[in-house]
C-alpha positions in Angstrom: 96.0 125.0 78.9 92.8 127.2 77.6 90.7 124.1 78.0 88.4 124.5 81.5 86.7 122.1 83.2 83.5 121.8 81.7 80.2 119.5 81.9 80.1 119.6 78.4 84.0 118.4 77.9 83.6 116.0 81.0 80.3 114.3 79.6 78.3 115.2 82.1 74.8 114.1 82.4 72.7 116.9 80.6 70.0 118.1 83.3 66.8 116.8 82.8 68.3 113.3 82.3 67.2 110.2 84.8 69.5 109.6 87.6 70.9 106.0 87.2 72.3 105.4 90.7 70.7 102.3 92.4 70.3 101.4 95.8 68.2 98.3 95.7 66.1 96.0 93.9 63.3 98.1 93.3 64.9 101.6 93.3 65.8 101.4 89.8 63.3 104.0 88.9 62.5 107.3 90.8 58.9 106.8 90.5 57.9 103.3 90.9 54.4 102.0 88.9 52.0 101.0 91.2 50.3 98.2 91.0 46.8 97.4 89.7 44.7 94.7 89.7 45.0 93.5 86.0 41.1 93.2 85.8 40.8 96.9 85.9 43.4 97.4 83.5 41.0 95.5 80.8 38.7 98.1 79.8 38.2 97.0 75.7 38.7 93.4 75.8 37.9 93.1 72.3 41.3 95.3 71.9 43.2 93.1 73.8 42.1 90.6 72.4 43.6 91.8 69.2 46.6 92.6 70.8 47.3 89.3 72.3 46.6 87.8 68.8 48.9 89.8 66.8 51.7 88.6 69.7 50.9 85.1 69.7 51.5 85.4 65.6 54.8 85.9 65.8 57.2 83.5 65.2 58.3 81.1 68.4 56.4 83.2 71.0 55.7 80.6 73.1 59.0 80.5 73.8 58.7 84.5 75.2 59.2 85.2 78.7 56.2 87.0 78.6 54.0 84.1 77.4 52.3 83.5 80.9 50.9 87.0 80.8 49.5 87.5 77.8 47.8 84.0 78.2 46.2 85.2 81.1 45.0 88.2 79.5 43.6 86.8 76.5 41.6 84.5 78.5 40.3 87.3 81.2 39.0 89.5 78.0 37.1 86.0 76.4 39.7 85.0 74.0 39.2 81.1 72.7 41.3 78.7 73.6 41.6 76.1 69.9 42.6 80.1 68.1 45.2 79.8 71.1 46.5 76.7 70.7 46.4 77.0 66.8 48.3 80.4 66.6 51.2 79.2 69.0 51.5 75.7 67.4 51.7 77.0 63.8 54.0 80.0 64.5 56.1 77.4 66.5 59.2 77.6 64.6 61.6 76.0 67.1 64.8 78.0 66.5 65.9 77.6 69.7 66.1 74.0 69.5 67.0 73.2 65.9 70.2 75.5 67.5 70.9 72.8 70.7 70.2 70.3 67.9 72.7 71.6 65.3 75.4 72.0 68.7 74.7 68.4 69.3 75.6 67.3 66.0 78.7 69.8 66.2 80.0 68.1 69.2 79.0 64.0 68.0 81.0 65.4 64.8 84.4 66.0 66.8 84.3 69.9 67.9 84.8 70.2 71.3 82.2 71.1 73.9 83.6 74.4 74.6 84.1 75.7 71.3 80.7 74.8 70.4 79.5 76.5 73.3 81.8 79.8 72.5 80.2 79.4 69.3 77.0 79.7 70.3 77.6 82.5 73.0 79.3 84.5 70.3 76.5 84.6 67.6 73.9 85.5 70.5 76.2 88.2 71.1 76.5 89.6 68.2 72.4 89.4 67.8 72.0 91.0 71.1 74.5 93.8 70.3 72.8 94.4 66.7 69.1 94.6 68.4 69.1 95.7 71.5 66.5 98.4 72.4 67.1 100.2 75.7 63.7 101.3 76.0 62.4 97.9 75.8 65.0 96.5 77.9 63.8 99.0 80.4 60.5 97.4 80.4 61.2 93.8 82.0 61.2 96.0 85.4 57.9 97.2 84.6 56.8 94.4 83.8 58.0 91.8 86.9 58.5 94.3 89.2 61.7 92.6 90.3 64.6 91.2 89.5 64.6 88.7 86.9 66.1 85.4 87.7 67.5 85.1 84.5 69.2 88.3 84.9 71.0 87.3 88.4 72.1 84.0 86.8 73.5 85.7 83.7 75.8 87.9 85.8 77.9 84.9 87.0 79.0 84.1 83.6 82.2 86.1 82.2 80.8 85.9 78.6 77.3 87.4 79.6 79.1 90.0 82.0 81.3 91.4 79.0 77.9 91.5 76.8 76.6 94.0 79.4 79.7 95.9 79.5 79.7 96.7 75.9 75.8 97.6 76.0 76.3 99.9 79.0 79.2 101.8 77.0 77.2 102.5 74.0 74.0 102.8 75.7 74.5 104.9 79.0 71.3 106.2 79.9 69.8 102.5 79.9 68.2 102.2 83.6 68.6 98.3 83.2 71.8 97.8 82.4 72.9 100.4 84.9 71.8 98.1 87.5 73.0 95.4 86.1 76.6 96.9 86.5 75.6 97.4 90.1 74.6 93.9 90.4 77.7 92.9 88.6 79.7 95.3 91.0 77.9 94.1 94.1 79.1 90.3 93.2 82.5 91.3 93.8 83.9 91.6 89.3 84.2 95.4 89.5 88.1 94.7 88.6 86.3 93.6 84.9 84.7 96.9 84.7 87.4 98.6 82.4 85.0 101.3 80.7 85.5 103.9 82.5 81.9 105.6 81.4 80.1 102.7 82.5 81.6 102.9 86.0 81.3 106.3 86.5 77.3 106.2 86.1 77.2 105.0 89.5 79.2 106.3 93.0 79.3 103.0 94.2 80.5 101.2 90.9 83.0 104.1 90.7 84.2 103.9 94.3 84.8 100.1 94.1 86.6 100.4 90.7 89.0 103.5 92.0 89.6 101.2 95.1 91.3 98.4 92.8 93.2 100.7 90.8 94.6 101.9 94.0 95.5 98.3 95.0 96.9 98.0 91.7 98.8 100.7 92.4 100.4 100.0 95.5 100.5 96.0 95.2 102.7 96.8 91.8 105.9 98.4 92.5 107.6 96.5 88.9 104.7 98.2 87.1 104.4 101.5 89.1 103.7 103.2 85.5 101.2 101.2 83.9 99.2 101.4 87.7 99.3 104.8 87.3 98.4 105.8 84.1 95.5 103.5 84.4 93.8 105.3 87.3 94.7 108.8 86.4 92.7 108.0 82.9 89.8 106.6 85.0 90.2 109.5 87.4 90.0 112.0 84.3 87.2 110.6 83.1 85.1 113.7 84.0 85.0 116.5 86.7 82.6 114.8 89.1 85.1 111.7 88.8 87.9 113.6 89.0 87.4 115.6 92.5 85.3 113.1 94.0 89.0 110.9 93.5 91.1 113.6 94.5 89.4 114.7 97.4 89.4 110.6 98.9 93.1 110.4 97.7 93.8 113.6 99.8 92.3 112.1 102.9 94.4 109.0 102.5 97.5 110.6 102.3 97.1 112.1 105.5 97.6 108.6 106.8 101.1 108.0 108.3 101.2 104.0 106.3 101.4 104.7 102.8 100.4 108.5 102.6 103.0 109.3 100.7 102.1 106.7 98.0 99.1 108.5 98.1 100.3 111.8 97.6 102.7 111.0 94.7 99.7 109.2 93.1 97.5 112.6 93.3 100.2 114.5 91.8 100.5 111.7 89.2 96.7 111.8 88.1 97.5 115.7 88.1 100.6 115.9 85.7 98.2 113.1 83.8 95.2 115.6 83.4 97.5 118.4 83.2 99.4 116.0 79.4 95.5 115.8 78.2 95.0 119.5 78.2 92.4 119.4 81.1 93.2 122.6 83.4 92.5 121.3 86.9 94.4 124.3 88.3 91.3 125.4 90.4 90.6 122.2 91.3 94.0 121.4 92.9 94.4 124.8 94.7 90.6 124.8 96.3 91.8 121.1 97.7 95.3 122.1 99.1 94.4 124.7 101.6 95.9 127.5 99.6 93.5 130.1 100.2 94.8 131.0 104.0 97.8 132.3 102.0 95.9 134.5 99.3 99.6 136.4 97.9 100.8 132.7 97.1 97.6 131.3 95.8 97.2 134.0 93.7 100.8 134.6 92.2 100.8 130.6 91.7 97.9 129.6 90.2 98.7 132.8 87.8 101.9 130.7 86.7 99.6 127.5 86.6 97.0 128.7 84.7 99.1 129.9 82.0 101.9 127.1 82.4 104.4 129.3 82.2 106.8 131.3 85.0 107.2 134.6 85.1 109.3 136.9 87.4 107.2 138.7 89.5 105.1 135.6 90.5 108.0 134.1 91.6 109.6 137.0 93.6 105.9 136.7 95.6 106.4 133.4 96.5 110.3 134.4 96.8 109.7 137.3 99.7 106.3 134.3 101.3 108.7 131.4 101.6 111.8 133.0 102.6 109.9 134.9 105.5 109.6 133.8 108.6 106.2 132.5 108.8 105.9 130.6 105.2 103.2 129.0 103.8 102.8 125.2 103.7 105.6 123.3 101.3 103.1 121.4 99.9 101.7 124.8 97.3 104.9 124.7 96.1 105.4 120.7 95.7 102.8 121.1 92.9 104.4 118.6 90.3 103.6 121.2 87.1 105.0 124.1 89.2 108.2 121.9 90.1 108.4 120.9 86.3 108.4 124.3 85.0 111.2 125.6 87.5 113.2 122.3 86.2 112.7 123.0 82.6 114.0 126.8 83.2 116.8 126.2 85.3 118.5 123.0 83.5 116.9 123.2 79.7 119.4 124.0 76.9 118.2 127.6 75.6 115.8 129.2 78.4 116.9 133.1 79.5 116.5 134.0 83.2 116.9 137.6 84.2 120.3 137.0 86.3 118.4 139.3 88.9 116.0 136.4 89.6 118.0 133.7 89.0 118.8 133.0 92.6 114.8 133.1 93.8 114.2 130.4 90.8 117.2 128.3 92.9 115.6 129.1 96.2 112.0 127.9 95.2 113.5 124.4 93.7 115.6 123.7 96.8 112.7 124.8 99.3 110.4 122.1 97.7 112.9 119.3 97.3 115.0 120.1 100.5 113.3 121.3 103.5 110.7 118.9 105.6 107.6 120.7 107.2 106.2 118.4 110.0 103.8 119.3 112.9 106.2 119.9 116.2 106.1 116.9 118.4 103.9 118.2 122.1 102.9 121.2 120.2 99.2 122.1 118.8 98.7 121.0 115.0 98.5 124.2 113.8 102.2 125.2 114.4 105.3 123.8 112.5 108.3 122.6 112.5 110.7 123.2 109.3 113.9 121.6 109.0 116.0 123.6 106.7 119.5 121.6 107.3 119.9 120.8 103.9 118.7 123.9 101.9 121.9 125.9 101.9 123.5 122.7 100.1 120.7 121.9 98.0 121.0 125.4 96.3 124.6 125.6 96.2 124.3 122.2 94.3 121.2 123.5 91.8 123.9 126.5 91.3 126.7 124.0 89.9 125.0 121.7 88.3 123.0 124.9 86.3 126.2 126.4 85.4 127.8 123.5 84.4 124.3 122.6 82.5 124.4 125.9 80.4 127.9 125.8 79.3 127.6 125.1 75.5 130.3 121.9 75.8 130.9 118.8 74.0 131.9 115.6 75.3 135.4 116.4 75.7 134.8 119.8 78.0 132.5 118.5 79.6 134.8 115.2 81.3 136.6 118.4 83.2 133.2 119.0 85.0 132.3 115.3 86.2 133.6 115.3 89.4 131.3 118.1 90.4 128.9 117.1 88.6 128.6 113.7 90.1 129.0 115.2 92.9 125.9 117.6 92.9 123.6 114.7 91.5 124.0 113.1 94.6 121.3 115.7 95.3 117.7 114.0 94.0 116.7 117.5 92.5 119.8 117.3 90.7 119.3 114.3 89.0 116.0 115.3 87.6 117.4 118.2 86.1 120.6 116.4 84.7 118.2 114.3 83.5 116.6 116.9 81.5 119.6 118.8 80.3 120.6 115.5 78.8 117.6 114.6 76.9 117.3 118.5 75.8 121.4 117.4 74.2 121.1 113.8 73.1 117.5 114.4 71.5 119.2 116.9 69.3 119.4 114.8 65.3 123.2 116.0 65.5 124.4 114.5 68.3 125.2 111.1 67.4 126.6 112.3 64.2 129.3 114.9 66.2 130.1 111.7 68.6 132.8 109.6 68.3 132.9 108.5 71.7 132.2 104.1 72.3 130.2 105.6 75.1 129.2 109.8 75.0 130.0 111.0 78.3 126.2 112.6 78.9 124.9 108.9 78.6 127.8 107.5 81.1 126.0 110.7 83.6 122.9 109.0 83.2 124.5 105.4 84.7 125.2 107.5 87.4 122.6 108.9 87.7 121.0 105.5 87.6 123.4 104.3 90.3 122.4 106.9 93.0 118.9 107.3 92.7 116.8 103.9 92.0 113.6 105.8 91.6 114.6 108.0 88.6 115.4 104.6 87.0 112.2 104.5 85.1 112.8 108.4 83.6 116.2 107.4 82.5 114.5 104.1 80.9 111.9 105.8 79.0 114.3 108.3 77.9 116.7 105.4 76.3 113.5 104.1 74.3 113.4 107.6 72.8 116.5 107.1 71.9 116.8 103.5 70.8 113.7 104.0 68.7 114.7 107.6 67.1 115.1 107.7 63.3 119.3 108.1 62.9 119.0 108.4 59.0 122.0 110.5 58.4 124.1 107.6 59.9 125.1 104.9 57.8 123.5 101.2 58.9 126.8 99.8 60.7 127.1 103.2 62.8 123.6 103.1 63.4 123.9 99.2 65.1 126.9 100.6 67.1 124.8 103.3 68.7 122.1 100.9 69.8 124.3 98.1 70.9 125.6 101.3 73.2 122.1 102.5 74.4 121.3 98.6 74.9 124.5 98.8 77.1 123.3 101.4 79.2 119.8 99.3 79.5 121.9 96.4 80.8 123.7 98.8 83.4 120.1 99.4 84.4 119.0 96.3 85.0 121.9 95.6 87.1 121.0 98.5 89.1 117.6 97.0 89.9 115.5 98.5 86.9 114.9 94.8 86.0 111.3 93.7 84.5 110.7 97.1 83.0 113.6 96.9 80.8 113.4 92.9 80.2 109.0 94.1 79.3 110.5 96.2 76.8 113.0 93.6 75.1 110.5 91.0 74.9 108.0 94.2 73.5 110.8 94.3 70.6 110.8 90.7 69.9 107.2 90.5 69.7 106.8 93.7 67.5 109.5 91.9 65.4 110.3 95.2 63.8 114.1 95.1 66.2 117.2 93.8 63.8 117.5 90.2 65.9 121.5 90.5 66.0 120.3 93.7 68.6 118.5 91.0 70.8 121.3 88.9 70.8 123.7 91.2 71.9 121.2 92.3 74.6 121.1 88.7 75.6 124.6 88.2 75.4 125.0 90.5 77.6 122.5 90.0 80.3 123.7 86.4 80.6 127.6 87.4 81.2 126.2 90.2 83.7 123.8 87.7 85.6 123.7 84.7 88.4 121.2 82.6 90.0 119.2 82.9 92.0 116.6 84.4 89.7 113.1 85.8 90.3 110.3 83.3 88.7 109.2 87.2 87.1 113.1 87.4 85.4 112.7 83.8 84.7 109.3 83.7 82.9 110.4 87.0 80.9 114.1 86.2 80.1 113.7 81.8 79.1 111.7 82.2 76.1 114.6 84.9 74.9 117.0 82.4 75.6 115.2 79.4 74.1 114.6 81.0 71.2 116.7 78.9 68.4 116.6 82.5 66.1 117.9 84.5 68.9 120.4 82.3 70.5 120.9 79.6 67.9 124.7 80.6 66.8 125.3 81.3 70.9 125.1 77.2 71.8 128.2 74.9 71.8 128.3 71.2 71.9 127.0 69.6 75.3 125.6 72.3 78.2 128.4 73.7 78.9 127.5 77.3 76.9 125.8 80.4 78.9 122.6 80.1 77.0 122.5 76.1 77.6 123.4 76.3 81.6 120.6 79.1 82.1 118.3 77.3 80.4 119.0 74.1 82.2 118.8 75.7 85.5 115.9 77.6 85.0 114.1 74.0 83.9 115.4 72.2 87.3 114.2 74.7 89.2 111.0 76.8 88.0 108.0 76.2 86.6 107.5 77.5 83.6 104.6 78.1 80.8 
């Protein structure tokens, strides 16, 4: 957490460097050429004569975009129109056509049109990509002094469009193909522009790409993740990228429709930057309005800073936030802040001075518990906190912590579930059960001291599951850890047991709602082909006892080619259609389309 924010470790543009942001046709450039009459510019036409020549020797160069100019040249400074004709005539190669020609005789041969034509766009490709000179590129502006028509009808192909996003990755400081991507933007395909670099060259390339991430985001509630970790890496992409984001994500959460998506997806792109080493501690506490309270600031970003708690930091916030006028809940909602009181209060192994231990419960409740809203008829500035639930929340933190610590197996631990189940009920809770169990199960041991059919801290996590739907994907994730972890001390048939049991527990899931994310991750197995296939069939087996049309076309369109899969289900089918596998995939034929 050493690393700061940095120009150097955000790429920024080292000073002195052109500015590539474009905000029209001609503005390309910061000082534009101006023109001359092309007679003046002629003072040695001997040498341009000479010039010209040298030009019109190489080969094809009557094919040159350029041709009409250089004609006109030569013939201002006295050039002779037979040494014209006889240099471009004899250095006429025809590449270009002996190429349609060749595509002609592709496509009379058999090969279809299109792959002919891929062909063709492929090789130019590559050729572009092995000979393209930014400088030179940077040229056909000074040279037309507008936009090339070429250029406009190149950006409506998809193939052409990719070309430029490659070159604008490895050459950034190109002024031509930075407003290209503008023009590219302006046409309405910034959801193509995936490089983050290349967008972030321009604010209004940027802004339009952040805006469909954000869509992404909120239009994707099955793939919530994926959304998310794709705009917090574009976000991240440097420091000008990353406040500029922050500061427009701030402002949006504000709204009273969809602000707290908003908010959860700053503090997302925050634990994101905060996983990549990238201290954004400054940037997070300049943006939340912590200065007014300069004790909290302070003791907090202390904590922050070094990612790690300590106990006089929190006895400041302890004596601000149990005062009577309390700074804002939001310092304290600070997702690495609420992580590190978590990981303290419900890790396996962490010491607390006893002393403190009720100010670390008090902080964790406040944050999760108690809702700070403006009073209704009253001026902004004063607040209304409802603390109705914060005397429960911490007596629940206190017995789920205690229960938590306790050094317990399976068997101890069944005494407990009653309260236990009872204090997950509390959404603070859960996360912290959460953690305790995958500090336990994570342990290479663990499975090896079972000999439960189900352990009881993975039957806490169904229930945990059960009452809170949006810890779903946490419980998931941890599962993969565990259905992918390396059980070598077990032996093979004990091994199959245990993920036949975790695939149980992905099934109860599933039936709680966590649907395509776990089905994604079956069919990831199946594709990967590195899952024993007698594991997929279970999980199959399974999902069709547990389920019943009416089905999603999404469940359909993951789950069918499972089904139909003759290794997978072969052994599963009967005679006639009167087997699971055979009536689902009956069903699902009658009545969705499928690819």
């Amino acid at each position: 957490m050493e690393v700061e924010y940095e120009d150097s470790g955000w790429q920024g543009r080292a000073k002195g460097q052109a500015n590539p942001e474009v905000t029209g046709n001609t503005a390309w450039r910061e000082n534009p050429v101006p023109v001359t009459p092309l007679e003046m510019l002629e003072d040695n036409p001997q040498k341009t004569i000479q010039e010209c020549l040298e030009k019109f020797l190489t080969p094809d160069y009557i094919m040159e975009p350029g041709i009409f100019t250089q004609l006109k040249r030569y013939f201002q400074s006295g050039g002779s129109p037979e040494e014209v004709i006889s240099m471009l005539s004899e250095n006429y190669k025809a590449v270009a056509q002996m190429a349609n020609l060749l595509a002609e005789w592709l496509i009379l041969a058999g090969v279809k049109v299109t792959e002919v034509q891929a062909m063709v766009e492929n090789h130019l490709k590559e050729m572009i990509l092995k000979s393209f000179d930014p400088k030179k590129a940077d040229t056909i502006f000074t040279e037309e002094g507008e936009t090339p028509d070429w250029l406009t009808e190149m950006i409506d192909h998809y193939t052409w469009r990719s070309l430029i996003y490659r070159l604008a990755e490895e050459y950034p400081d190109c002024l031509m193909l930075n407003f290209t991507i503008k023009l590219i933007s302006d046409a309405g395909f910034q959801s193509e522009i995936t490089s983050i670099s290349t967008a972030a060259q321009q604010i209004e390339v940027f802004s339009r790409v952040l805006k469909t991430s954000i869509v992404k985001f909120l239009n994707n509630p099955d793939d919530v993740h994926g959304a998310i970790q794709e705009c917090a890496r574009m976000v991240c992409h440097g420091q000008h990228t990353y406040v500029y984001s922050q500061v427009l994500i701030q402002v949006l959460s504000q709204e009273q429709k969809g602000g707290f998506n908003m908010k959860r997806l700053s503090q997302e792109i925050i634990k994101y930057a905060l996983q990549n080493n990238q201290n954004v501690t400054p940037i997070t506490m300049a943006l939340n309005g912590s200065a007014v309270y300069p004790q909290a600031c302070q003791a907090l970003t202390s904590m922050l800073t070094r990612n790690t708690l300590n106990p006089a930091d929190i006895t400041v916030l302890f004596r601000n936030y149990s005062g009577s006028d309390p700074p804002p809940i939001d310092l304290i909602r600070n997702p690495q802040f609420l992580e590190l009181l978590v990981d303290a209060l419900f890790r396996s192994g962490v010491k607390i001075n006893p002393e403190h231990k009720p100010k670390y419960m008090f902080l964790l409740a406040y944050a999760s518990a108690v809702i700070d809203q403006p009073a209704k008829k009253r001026p902004m500035t004063e607040r209304m906190l409802n603390k109705e639930e914060l005397k429960s929340t911490i007596q629940a933190i206190e017995k789920a912590h205690t229960i938590c610590n306790v050094d317990q197996g399976s068997t101890e631990l069944i005494a407990e579930l009653q309260t236990l189940y009872n204090c997950i009920k509390y959404p603070v809770v859960g996360v912290g059960v959460i953690r305790w169990i995958e500090n336990v199960v994570m342990e290479p041991s663990y499975f090896k001291l079972s000999t439960d059919s189900c352990p009881t801290h993975l039957a806490v996590l169904d229930e945990v599951a059960a009452v809170h739907p949006t810890l779903q994907q946490q419980i998931l994730f941890l599962l993969i850890r565990l259905f992918e972890s390396k059980q070598d001390e077990l032996e093979i048939l004990v091994q199959l047991e245990m993920k036949k049991m975790i695939l149980d527990r992905m099934v109860n899931l599933l039936t709680r709602g966590c649907v395509v994310p776990v089905l994604r991750y079956i069919k990831q197995c199946c594709a990967i082909e590195d899952t024993d296939i007698s594991l997929i069939r279970y999980f199959v087996t399974e999902v069709l006892e547990t389920i019943t049309h009416p089905y999603s076309p999404e469940f359909v369109q993951l789950f069918l080619p499972m089904v139909e899969n003759e290794e997978i289900t072969g052994t599963m089918r009967g005679e006639g259609d009167n087997d699971p596998v055979s009536e689902f995939i009956v069903h699902c034929k009658a009545h969705y389309t499928t690819v």
